[in-house]
C-alpha positions as CSV (number, residue, x, y, z in Angstrom):
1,X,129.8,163.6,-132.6
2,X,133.6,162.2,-133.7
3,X,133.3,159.7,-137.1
4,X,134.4,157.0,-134.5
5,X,130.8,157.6,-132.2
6,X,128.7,157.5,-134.9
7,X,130.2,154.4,-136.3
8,X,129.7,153.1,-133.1
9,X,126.2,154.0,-132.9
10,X,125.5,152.7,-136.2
11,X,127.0,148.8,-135.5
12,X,125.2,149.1,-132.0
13,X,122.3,150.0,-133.6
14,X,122.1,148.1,-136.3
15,X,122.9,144.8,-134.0
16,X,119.9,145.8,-132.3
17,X,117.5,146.3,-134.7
18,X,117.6,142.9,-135.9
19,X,117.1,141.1,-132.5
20,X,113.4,141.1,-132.7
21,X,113.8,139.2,-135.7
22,X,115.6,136.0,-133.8
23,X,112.9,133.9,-135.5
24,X,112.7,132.0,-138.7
25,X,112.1,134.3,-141.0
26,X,109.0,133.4,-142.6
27,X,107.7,135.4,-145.1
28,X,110.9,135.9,-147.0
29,X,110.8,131.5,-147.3
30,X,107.7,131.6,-149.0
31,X,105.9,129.3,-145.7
32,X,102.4,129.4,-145.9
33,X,100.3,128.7,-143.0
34,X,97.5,130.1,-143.5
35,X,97.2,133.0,-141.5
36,X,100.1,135.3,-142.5
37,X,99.0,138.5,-142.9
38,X,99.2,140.0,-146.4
39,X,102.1,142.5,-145.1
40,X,102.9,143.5,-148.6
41,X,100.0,146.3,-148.2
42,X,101.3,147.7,-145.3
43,X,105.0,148.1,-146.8
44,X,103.1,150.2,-148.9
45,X,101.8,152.4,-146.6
46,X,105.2,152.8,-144.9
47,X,106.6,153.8,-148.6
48,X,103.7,155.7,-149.5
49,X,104.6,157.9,-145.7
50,X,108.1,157.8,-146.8
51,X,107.0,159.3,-149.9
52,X,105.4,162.5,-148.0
53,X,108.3,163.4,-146.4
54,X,110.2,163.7,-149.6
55,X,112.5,160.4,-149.5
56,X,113.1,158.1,-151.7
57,X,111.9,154.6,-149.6
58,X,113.9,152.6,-152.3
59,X,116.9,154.4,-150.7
60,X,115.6,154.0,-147.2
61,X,114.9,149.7,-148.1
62,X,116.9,147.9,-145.6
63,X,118.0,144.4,-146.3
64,X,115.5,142.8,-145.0
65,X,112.2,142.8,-146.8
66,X,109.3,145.6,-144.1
67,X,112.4,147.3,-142.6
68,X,114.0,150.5,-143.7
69,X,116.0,153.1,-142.1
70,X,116.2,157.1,-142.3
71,X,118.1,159.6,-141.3
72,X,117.3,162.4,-139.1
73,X,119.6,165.3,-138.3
74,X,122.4,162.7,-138.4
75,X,120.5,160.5,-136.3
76,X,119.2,156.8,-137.4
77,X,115.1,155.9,-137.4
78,X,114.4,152.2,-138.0
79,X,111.2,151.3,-139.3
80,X,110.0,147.1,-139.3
81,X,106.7,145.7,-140.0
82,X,106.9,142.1,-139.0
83,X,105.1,139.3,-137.9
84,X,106.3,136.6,-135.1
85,X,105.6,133.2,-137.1
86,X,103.2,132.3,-134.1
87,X,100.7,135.2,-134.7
88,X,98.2,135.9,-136.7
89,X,98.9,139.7,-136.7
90,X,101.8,142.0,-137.3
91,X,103.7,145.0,-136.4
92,X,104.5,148.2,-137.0
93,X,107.5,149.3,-135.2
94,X,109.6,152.7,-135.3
95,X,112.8,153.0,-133.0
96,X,116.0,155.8,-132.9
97,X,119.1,155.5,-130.4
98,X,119.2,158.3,-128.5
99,X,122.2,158.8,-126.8
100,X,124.8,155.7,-124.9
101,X,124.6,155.8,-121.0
102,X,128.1,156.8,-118.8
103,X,130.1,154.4,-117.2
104,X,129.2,155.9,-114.1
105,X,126.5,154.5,-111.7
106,X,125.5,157.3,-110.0
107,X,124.8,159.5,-113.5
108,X,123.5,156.5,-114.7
109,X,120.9,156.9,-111.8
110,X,120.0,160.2,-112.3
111,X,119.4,159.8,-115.8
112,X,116.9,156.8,-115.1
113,X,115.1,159.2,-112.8
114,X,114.7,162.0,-115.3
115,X,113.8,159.6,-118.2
116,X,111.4,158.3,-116.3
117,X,109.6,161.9,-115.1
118,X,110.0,162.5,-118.8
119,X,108.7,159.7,-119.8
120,X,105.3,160.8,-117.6
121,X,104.8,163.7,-119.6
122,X,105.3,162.1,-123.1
123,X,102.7,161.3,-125.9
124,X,103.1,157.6,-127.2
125,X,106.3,156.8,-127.4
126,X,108.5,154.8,-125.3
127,X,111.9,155.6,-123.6
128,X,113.8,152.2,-123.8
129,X,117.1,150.8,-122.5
130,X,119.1,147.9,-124.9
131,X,122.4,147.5,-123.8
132,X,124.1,150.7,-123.4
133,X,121.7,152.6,-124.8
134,X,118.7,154.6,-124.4
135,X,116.5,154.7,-127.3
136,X,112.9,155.9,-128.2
137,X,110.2,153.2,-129.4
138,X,107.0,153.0,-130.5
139,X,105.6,149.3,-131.3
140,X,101.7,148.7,-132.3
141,X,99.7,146.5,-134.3
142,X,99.4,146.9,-138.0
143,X,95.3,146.5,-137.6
144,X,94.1,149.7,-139.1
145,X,97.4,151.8,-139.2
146,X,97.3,154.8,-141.4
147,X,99.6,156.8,-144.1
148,X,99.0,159.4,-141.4
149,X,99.8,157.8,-138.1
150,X,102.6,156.3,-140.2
151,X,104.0,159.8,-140.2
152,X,103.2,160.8,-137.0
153,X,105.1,158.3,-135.2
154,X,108.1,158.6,-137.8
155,X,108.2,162.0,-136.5
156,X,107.2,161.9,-133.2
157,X,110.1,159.4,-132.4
158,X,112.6,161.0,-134.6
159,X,112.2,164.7,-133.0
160,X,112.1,163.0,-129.2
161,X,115.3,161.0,-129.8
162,X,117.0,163.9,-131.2
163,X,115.5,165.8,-127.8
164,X,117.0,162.9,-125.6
165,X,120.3,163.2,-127.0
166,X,120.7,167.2,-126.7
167,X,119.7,167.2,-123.2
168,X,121.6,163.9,-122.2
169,X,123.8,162.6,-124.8
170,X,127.0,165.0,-123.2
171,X,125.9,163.7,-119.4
172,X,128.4,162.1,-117.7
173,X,131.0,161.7,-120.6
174,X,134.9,162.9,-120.3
């Protein structure tokens, strides 16, 4: 992948990652309804996962207070925990671009197809489309989320994007 791709990736990415954030940006303003969750103890969790794997989650801090990103084989791996301001709950949300669609319609539809066969055999996570670009997800509610599952999902998405992009990041392109 040229310098020039993986820039690209990163802006598009990065542009992306924050558009579930579109609202006001409460617990970083100190609002207080009363019925925030306390999310402090789950950024803990996602450190304490981090922490396993051998990485330093100060390094991996984004700049946003509950998001952070990692690096897998080359390959971005956000991670949020957010809450919309009109919930009372939160969530945990883990998401890797894993390759940018062709121009062409006809390769684009093929792809679709066999994303979506793949996607029938695939354990929890979800094949996505944002803009150009095909990405693996896995959104759930904090309630009861684990060091463990933490991990699981860090991994499970990281490996399946890096899957996605082997077999289909070359499709297609000059």
């Amino acid at each position: 992948m040229s310098q020039h791709d993986k820039q690209s990736t990163e802006n598009h990415a990065h542009e992306h990652h924050h558009h579930h954030h579109e609202h006001d940006h409460h617990h970083e303003h100190g609002f207080n309804f009363g019925h925030y969750l306390p999310l402090q103890q789950y950024y803990d969790l996602v450190e304490q996962a981090l922490t396993n794997f051998g990485l330093e989650p100060e390094k991996a801090r984004g700049e946003e207070k509950g998001s952070w990103l990692l690096q897998k084989d080359g390959n971005p791996i956000w991670i949020d925990v957010f809450q919309k301001p009109e919930e009372p709950w939160g969530y945990f949300q883990c998401l890797s671009p894993a390759f940018e669609l062709p121009e062409d319609e006809t390769v684009r539809c093929k792809i679709y197809q066999a994303l979506l066969e793949k996607a029938h055999t695939i354990f929890g996570v979800a094949i996505t489309k944002y803009k150009n670009w095909i990405y693996v997800r896995l959104i759930r509610e904090l309630t009861n989320i684990t060091v463990e599952e933490i991990m699981n999902i860090i991994a499970r998405v990281g490996t399946f994007a890096l899957e996605l992009r082997k077999e289909f990041g070359q499709v297609g392109k000059k």
